[in-house]
N, CA and C atoms as a LAMMPS dump frame, in Angstrom:
ITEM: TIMESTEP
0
ITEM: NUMBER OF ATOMS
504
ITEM: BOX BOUNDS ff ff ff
-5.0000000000000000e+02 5.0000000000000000e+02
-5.0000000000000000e+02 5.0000000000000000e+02
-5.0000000000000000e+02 5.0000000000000000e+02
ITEM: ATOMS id mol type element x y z
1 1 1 N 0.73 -1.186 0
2 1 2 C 0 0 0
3 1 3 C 0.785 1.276 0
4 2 1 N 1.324 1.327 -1.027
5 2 2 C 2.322 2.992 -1.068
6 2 3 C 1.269 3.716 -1.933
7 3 1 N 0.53 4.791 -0.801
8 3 2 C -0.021 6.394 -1.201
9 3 3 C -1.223 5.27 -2.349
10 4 1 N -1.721 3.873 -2.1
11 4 2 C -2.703 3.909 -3.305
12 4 3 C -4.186 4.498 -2.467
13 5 1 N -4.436 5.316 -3.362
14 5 2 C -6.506 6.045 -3.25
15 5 3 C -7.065 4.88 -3.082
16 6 1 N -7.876 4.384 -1.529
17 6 2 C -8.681 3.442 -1.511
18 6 3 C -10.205 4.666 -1.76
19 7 1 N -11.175 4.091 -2.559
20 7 2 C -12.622 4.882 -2.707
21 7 3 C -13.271 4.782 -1.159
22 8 1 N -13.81 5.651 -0.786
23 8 2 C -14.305 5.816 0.295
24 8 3 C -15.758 6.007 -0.188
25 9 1 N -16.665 4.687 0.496
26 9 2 C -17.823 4.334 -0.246
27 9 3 C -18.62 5.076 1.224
28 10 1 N -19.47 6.131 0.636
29 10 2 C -20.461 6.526 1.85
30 10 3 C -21.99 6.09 1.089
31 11 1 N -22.54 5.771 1.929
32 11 2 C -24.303 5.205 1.851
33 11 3 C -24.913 6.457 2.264
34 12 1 N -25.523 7.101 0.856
35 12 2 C -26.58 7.97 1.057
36 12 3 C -27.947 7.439 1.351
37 13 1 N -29.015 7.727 2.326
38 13 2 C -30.002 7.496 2.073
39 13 3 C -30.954 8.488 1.144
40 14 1 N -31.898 7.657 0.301
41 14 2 C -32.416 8.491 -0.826
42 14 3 C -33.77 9.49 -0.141
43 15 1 N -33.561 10.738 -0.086
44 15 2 C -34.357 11.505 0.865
45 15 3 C -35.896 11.903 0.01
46 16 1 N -37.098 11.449 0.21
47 16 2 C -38.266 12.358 -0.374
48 16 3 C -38.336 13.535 0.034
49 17 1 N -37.937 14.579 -1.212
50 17 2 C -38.186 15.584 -1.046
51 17 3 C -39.494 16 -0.708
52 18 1 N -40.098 16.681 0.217
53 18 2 C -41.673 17.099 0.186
54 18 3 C -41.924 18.097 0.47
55 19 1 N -41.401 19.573 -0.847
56 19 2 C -41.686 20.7 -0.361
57 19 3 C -42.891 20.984 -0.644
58 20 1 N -43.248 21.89 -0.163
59 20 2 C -44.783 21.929 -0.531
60 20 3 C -45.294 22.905 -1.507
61 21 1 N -45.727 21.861 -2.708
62 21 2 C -45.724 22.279 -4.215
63 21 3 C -46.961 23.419 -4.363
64 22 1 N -47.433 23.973 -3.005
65 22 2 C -48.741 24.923 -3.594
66 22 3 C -48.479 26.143 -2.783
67 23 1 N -48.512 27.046 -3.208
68 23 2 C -48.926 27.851 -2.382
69 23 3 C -50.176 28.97 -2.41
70 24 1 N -50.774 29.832 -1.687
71 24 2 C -52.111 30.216 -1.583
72 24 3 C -51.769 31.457 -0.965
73 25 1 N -52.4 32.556 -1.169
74 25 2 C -52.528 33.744 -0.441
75 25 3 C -54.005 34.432 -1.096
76 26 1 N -54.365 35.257 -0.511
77 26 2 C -55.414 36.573 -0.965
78 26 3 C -54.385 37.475 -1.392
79 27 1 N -54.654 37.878 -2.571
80 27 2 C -54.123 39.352 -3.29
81 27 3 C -54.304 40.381 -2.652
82 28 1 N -55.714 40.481 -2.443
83 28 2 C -56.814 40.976 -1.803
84 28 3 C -57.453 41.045 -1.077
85 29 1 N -58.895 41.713 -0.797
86 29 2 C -60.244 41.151 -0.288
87 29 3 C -60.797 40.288 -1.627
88 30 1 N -61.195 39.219 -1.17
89 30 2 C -61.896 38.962 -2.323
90 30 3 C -61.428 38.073 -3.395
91 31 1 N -59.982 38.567 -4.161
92 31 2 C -59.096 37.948 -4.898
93 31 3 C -57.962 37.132 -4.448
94 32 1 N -57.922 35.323 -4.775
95 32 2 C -56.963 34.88 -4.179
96 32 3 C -55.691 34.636 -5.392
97 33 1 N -54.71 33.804 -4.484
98 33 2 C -53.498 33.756 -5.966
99 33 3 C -53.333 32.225 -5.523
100 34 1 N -52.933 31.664 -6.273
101 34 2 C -52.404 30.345 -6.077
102 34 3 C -51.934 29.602 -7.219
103 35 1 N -50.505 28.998 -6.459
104 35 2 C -49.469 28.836 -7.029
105 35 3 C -48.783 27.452 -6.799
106 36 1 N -49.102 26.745 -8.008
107 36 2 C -48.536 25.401 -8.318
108 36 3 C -47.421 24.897 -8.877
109 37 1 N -45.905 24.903 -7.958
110 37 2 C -45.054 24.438 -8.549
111 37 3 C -44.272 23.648 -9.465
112 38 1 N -45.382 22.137 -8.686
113 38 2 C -44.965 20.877 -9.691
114 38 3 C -45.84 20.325 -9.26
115 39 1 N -46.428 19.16 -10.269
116 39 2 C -47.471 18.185 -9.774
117 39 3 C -47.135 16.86 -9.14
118 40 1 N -47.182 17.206 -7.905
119 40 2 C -46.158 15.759 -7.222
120 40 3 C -47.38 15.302 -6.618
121 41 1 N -47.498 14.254 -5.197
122 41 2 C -48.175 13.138 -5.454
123 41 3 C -49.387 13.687 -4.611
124 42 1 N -49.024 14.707 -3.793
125 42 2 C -50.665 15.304 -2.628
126 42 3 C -50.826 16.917 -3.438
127 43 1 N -49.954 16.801 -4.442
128 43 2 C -50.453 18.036 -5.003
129 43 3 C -52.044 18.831 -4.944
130 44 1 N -53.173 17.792 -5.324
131 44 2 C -54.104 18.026 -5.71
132 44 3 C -55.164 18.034 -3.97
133 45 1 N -54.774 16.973 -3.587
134 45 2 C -55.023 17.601 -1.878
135 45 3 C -54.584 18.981 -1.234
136 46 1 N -53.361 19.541 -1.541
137 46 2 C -52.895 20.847 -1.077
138 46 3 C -53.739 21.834 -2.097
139 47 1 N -54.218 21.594 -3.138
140 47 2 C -54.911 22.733 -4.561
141 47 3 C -56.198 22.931 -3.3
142 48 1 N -56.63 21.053 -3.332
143 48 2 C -58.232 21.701 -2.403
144 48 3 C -58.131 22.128 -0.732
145 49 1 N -56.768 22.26 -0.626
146 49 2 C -56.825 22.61 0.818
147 49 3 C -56.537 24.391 0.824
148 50 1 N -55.849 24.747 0
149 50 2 C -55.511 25.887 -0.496
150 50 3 C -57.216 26.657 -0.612
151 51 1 N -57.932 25.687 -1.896
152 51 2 C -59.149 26.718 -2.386
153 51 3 C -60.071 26.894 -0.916
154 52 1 N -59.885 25.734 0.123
155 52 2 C -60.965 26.106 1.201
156 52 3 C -60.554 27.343 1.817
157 53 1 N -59.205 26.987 2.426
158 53 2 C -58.558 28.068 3.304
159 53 3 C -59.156 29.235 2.86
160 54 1 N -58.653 29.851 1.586
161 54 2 C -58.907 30.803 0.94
162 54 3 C -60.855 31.43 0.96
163 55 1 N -61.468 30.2 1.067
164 55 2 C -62.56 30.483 1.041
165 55 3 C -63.35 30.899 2.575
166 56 1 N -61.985 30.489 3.475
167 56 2 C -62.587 30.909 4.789
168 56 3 C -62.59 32.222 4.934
169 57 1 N -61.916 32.549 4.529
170 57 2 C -61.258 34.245 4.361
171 57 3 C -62.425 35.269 3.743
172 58 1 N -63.147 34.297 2.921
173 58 2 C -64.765 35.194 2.65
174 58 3 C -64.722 34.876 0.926
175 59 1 N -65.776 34.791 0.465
176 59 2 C -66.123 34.69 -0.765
177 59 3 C -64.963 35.238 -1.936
178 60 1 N -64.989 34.708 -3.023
179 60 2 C -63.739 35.014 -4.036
180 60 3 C -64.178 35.636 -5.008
181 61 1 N -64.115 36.573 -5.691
182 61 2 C -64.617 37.455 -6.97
183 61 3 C -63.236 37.011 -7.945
184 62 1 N -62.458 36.364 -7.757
185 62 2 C -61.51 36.417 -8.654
186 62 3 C -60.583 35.416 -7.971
187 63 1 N -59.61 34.193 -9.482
188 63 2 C -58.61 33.734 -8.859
189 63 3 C -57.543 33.461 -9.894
190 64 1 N -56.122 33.917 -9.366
191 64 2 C -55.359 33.29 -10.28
192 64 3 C -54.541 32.41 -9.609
193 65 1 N -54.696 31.362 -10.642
194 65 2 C -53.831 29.818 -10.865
195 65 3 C -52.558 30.097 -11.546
196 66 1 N -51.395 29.99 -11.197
197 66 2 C -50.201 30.474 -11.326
198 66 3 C -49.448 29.412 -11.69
199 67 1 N -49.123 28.746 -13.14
200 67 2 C -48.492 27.443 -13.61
201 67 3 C -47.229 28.138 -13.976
202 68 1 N -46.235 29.286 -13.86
203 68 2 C -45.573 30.174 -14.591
204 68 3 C -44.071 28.57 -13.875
205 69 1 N -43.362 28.37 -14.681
206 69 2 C -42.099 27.437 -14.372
207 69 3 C -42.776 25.989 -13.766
208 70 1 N -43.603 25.75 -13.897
209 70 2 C -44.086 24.279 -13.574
210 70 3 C -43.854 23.413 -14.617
211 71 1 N -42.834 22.647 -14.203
212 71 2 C -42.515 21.964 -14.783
213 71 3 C -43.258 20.441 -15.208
214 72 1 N -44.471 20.062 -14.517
215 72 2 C -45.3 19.564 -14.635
216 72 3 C -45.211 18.198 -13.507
217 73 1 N -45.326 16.907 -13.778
218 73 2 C -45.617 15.997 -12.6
219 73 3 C -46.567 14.756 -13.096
220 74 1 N -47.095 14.783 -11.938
221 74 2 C -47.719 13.437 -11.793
222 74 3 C -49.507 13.216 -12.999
223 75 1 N -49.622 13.202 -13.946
224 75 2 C -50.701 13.091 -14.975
225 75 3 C -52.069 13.545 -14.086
226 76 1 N -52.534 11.926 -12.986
227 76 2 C -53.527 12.064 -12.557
228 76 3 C -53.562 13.154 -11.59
229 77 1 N -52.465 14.113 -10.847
230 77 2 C -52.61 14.479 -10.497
231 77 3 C -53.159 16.059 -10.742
232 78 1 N -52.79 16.157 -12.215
233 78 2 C -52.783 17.771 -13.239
234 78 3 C -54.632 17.513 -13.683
235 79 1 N -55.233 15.693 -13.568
236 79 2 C -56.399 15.411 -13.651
237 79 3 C -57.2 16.42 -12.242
238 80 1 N -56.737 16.16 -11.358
239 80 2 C -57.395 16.231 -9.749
240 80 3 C -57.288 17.703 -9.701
241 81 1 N -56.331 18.63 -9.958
242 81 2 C -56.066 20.048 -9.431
243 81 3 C -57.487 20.834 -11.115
244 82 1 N -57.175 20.321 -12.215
245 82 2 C -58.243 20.244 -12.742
246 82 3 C -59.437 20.287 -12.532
247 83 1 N -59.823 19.091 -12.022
248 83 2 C -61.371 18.954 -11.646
249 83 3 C -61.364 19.759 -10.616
250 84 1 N -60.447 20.413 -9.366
251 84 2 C -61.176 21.24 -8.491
252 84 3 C -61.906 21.953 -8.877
253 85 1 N -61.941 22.721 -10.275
254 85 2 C -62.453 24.214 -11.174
255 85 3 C -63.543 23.453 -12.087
256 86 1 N -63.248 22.057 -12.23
257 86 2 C -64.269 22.476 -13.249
258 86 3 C -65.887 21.344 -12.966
259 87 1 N -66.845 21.169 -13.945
260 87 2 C -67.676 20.634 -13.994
261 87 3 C -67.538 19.111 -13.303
262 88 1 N -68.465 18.464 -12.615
263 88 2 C -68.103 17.18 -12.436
264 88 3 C -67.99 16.06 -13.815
265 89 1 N -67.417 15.193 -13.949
266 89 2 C -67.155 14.428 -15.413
267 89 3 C -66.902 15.361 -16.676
268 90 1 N -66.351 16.709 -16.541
269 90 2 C -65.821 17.676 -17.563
270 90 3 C -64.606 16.763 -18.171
271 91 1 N -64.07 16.753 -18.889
272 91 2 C -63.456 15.757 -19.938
273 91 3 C -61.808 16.595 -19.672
274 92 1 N -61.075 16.143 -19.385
275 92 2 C -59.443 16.817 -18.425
276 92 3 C -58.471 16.594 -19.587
277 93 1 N -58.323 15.359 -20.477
278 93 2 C -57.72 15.009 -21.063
279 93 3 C -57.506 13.558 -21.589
280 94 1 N -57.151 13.867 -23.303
281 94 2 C -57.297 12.426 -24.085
282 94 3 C -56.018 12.33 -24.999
283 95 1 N -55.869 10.934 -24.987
284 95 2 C -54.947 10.719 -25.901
285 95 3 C -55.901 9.966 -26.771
286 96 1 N -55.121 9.695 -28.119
287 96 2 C -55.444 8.959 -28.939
288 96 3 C -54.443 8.221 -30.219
289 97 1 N -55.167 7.192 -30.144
290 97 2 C -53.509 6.321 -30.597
291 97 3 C -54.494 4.746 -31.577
292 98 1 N -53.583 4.467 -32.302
293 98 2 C -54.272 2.971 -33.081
294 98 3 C -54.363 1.945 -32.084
295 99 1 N -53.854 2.129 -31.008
296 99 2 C -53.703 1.182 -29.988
297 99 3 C -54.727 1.379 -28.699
298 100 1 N -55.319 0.549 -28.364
299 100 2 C -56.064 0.707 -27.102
300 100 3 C -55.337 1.195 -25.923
301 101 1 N -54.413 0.699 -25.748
302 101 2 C -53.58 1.225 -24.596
303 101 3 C -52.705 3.073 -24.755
304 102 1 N -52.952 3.764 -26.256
305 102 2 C -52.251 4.176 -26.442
306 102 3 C -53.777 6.105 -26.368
307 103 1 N -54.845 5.261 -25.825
308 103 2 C -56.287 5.837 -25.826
309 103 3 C -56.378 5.836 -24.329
310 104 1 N -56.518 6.974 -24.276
311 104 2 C -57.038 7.58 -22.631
312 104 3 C -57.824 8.028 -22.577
313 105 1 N -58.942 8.742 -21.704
314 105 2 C -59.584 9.608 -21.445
315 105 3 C -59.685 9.958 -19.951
316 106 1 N -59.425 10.851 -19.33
317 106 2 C -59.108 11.02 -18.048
318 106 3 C -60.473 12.726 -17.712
319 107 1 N -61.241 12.497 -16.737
320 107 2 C -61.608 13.453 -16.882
321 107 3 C -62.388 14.322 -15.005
322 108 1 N -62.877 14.973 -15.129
323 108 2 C -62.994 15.59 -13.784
324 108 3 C -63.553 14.841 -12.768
325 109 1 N -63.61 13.28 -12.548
326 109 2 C -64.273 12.187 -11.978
327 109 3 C -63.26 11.822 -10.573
328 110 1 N -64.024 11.633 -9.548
329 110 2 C -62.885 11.054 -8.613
330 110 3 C -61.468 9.777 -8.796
331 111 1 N -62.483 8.634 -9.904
332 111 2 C -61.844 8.08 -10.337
333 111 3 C -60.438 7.884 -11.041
334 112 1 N -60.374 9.041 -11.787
335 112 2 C -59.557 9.633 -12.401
336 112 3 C -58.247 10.265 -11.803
337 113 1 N -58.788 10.808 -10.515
338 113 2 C -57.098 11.557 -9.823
339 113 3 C -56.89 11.003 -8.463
340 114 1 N -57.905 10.678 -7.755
341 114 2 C -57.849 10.055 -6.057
342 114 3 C -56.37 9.297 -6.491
343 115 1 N -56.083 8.651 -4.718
344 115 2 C -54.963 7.774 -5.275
345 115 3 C -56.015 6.17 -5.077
346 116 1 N -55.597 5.548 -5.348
347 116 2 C -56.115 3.812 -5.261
348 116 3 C -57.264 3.65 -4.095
349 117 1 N -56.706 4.377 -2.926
350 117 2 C -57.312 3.665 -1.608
351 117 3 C -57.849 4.9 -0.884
352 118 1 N -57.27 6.164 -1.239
353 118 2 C -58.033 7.624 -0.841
354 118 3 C -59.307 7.936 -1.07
355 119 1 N -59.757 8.852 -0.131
356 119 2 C -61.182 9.821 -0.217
357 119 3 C -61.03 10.376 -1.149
358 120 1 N -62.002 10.721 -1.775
359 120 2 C -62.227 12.158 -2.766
360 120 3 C -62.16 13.482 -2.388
361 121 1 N -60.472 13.708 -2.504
362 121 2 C -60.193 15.025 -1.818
363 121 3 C -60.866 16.205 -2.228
364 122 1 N -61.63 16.374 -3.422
365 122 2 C -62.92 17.246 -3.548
366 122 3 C -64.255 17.394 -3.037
367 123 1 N -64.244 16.267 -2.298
368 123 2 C -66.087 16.178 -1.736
369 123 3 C -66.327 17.635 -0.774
370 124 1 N -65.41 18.317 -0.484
371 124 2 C -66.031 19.036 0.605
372 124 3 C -65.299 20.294 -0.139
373 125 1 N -65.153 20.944 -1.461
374 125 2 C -64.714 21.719 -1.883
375 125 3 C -65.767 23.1 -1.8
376 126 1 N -65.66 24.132 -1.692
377 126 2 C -66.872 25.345 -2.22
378 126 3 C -67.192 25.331 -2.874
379 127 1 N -68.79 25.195 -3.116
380 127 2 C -68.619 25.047 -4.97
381 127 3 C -68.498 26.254 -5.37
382 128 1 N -68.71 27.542 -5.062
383 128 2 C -68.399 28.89 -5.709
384 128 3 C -66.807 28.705 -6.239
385 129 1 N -66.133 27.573 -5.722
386 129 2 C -64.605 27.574 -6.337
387 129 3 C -64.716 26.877 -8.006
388 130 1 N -65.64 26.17 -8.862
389 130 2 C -66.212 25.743 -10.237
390 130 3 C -66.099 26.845 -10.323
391 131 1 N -66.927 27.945 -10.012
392 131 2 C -67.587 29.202 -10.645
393 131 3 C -66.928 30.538 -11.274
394 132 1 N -65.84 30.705 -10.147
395 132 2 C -65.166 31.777 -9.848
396 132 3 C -64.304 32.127 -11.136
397 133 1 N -64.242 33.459 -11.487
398 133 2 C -63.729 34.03 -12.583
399 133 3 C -62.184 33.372 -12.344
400 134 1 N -61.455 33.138 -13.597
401 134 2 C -59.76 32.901 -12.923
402 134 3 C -59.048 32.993 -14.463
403 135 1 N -58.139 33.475 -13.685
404 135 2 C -56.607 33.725 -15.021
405 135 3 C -55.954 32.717 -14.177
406 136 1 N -55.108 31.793 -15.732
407 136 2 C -54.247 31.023 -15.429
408 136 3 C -52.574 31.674 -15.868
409 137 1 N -51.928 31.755 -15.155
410 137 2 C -50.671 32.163 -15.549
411 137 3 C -49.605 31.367 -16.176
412 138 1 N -49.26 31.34 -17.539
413 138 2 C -48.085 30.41 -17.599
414 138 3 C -47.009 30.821 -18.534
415 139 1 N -45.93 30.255 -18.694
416 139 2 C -44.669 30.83 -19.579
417 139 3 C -43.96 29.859 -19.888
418 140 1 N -43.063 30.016 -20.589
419 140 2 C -42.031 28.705 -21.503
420 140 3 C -41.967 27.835 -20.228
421 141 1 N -41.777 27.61 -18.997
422 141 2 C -41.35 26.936 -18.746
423 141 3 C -42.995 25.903 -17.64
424 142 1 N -43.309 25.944 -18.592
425 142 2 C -45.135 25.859 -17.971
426 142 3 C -44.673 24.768 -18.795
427 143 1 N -44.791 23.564 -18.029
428 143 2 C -45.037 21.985 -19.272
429 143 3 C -46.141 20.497 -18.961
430 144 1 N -45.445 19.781 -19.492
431 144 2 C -46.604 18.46 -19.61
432 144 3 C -48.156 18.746 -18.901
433 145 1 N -48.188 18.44 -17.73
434 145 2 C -49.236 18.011 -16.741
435 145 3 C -49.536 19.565 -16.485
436 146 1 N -48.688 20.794 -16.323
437 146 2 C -49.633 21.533 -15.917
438 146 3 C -50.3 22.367 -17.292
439 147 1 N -49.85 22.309 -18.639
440 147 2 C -50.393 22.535 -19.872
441 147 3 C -51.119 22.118 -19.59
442 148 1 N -51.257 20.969 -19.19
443 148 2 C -52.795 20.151 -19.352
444 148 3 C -53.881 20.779 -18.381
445 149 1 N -53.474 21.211 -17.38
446 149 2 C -54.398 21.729 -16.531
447 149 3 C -55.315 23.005 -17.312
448 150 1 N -53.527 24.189 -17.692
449 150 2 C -54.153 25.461 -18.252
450 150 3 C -55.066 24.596 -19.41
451 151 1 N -54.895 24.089 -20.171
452 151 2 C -55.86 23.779 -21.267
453 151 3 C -56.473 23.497 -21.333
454 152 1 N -56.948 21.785 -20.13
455 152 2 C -58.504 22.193 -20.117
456 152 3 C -59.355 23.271 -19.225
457 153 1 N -58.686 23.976 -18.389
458 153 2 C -59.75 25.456 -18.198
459 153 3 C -59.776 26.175 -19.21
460 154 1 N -59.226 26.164 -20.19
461 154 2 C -59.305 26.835 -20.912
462 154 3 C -60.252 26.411 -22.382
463 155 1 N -60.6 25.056 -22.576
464 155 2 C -61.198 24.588 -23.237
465 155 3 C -62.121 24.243 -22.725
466 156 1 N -62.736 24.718 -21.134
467 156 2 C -63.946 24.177 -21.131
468 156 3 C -64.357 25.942 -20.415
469 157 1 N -63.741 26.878 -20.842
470 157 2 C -63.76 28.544 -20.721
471 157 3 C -63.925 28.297 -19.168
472 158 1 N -63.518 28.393 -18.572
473 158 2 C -62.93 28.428 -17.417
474 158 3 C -62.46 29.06 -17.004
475 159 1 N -61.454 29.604 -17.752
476 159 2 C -60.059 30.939 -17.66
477 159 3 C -59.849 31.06 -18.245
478 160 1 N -59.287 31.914 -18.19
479 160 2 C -57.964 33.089 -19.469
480 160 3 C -56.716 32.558 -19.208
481 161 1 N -56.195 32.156 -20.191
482 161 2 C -55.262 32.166 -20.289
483 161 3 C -53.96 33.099 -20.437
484 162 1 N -52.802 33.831 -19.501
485 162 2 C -52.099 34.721 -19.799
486 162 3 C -50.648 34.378 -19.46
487 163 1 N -49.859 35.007 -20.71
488 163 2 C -48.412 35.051 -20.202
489 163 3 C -48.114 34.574 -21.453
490 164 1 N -46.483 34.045 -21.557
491 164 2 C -45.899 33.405 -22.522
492 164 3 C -46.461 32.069 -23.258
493 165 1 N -45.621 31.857 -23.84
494 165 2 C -45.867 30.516 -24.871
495 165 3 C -45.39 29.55 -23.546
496 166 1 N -46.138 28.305 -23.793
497 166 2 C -45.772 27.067 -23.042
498 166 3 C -45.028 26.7 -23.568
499 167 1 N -44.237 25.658 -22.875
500 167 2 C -42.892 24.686 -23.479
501 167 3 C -43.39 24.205 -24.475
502 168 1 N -44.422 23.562 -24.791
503 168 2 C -44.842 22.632 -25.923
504 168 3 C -45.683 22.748 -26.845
């Protein structure tokens, strides 16, 4: 052993990150903001925990949904933060392909975003939160899952859409 580099093997443990991908404030009286980082796995539980809070605070005349650098996430979950806004069984998103497996339809249904063995983290939502006027915010770096969100509010007029071009 003259001066040879033995590797010094350290064991990382692999840490879940769990920052918390939403955040919520009032602008205003009246007007709230809320802001979706990434669609990770309680995402859509923190969207409807966000719209109540907000609703304790007193009725909403206005809301913006803030996708601006979301890089996007978990599918069913861009399904679930979706359906908080919109119609029940409103249609969230489809693929379509020659292949059966390659054909989706995913749409504002509990079925669709719960996880396997969870409640329907919407059952106890406001419904004035469907209703409420809202701009969605997004920019180049707005992608997959939360495009999908801005688009279907926006295809089922829901919101306005404002800001830059999306990634895709």
């Amino acid at each position: 052993g003259k001066d040879v580099m033995t590797p010094l093997i350290v064991t990382l443990p692999r840490e879940i990150t769990n920052f918390r991908s939403v955040r919520a404030k009032l602008i205003e009286p009246g007007y709230g903001y809320l802001r979706v980082v990434q669609f990770q796995e309680h995402t859509g539980e923190d969207v409807a925990k966000a719209i109540r809070d907000l609703y304790k605070q007193g009725d909403l005349q206005g809301l913006v949904l803030d996708l601006r650098s979301d890089p996007g996430g978990l599918l069913n979950v861009s399904v679930g933060v979706a359906a908080a806004f919109l119609p029940q069984d409103a249609m969230v998103v489809y693929t379509d392909g020659r292949t059966a497996d390659a054909r989706m339809r995913l749409s504002a249904d509990k079925g669709d975003y719960r996880h396997s063995s969870g409640e329907d983290y919407h059952k106890d939502l406001p419904p004035a939160g469907k209703h409420v006027p809202m701009v969605v915010l997004v920019d180049g770096g707005t992608a997959s899952a939360s495009e999908i969100v801005a688009g279907a509010l926006q295809d089922h007029k829901r919101a306005i859409v404002m800001g830059g071009q999306t990634f895709g």
